[in-house]
C-alpha positions, 0 to 999 in steps of 0.5 A, a space after each residue: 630796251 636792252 636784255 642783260 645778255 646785250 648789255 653784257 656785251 658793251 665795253 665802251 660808250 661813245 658821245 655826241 658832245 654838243 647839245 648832249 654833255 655840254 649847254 651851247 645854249 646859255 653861253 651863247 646867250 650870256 655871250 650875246 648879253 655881253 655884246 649887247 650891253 658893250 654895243 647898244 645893241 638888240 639883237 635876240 641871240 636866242 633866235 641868231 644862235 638858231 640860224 647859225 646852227 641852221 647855216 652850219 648844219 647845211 654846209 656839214 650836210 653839203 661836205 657829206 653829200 661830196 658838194 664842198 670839200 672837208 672843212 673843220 667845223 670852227 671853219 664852218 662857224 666861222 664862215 656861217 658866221 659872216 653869212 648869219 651877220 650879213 643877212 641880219 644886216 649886222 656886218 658892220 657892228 663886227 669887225 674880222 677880230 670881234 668875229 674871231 672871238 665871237 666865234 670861240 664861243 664854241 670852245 667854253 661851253 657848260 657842262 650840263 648839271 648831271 654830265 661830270 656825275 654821270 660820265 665819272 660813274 660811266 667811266 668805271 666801268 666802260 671805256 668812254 670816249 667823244 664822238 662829235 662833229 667838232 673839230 679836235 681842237 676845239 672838242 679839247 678845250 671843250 672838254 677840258 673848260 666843262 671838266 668832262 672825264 673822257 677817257 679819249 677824245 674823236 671827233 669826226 675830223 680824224 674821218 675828214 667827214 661828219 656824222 651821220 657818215 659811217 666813216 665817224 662811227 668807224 672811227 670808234 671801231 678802228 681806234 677804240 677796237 671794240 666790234 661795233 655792237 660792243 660800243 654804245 652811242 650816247 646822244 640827245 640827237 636821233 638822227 645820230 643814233 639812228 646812223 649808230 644804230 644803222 652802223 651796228 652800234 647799240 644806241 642810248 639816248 639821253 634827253 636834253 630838253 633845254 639843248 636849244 634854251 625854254 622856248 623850243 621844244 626838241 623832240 625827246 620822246 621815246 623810240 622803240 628801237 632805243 636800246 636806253 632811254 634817260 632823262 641825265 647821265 646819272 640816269 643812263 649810269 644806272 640802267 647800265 649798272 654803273 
């Protein structure tokens, strides 16, 4: 954990989004209610949207490594998606403007209960801004539909690269202009904050075990080289002292 002297230093906080401010789960499943209901169809949007986010996260690894060129992320969704219905045998129950708008899912996600409590507190006292994978436009929307108080918007389309590349987190540096020990990241992910932490960014992890609905469990235990570790934002807000 943090010493005051540490603490004192931090200006400003950057977040992951997906997963971490904002529920992708439950409008993907009230998405797939919808689309079931309007189609006849069966089809667990729970273990779907758990293969979409696989085939995603493999292209964004690939972009990193060099394999593939830089492609924004809705890109990504969108391309995965037609993969993820051929190989569910659902590619003729979709047509090309059914999938377009499938895939605009990503844009509405909920806020989570305690996020716009939390981050309006935050904001009060730090500089705050996203640091997400998402594209700007799409992170945007997302952040004006869940209401999140942002006082800046990156994402890791201004670095033409993904997290945990340290290109992102630089970005933090060079456009927030904080030192990197002078900005936090908040994420329910651990492999980010341990790039952030890498990178020289003191790490907040804020735990999300509903990120991927009731039946998994991520793993949201403590680590020792956490520099915060909570369970909401309101939380995180008060072991900050905002």
């Amino acid at each position: 954990m943090m010493d005051a002297a540490s603490l004192a230093k931090v200006r400003a906080l950057t977040f992951d989004v997906q997963g971490t401010c904002a529920d992708f789960c439950r409008p993907l499943l009230r998405m797939g209610e919808t689309v079931n209901r309007a189609k006849g169809l069966t089809i667990d949007w729970g273990a779907l949207s758990s293969d979409w986010r696989g085939l995603y996260r493999a292209v964004l690894d690939e972009i990193i490594a060099g394999r593939r060129p830089w492609l924004r992320v809705d890109r990504i969704y969108r391309e995965t998606l037609d993969v993820l219905l051929q190989q569910h045998g659902l590619s003729a129950a979709f047509s090309m403007a059914e999938r377009d708008e499938l895939n605009q899912v990503w844009s509405r996600l909920d806020a989570w209960p305690d996020s716009v409590e939390g981050l309006g507190r935050l904001r009060r006292r730090f500089v705050t801004s996203t640091l997400s994978n998402a594209g700007m436009r799409t992170m945007v929307a997302v952040v004006k539909h869940a209401g999140l108080p942002f006082d800046a918007v990156l994402t890791a389309e201004l670095a033409r690269s993904y997290k945990p590349a340290p290109a992102v987190y630089q970005l933090a540096v060079d456009l927030l202009g904080y030192r990197p020990e002078e900005i936090m990241m908040v994420a329910c992910h651990k492999y980010d904050l341990r790039a952030a932490r890498e990178f020289g960014m003191r790490t907040a992890f804020v735990a999300r075990p509903l990120e991927f609905g009731p039946e998994v469990k991520p793993d949201v235990s403590p680590e020792p080289w956490f520099d915060v570790y909570a369970t909401d934002f309101v939380g995180l807000a008060a072991a900050l002292g905002a």
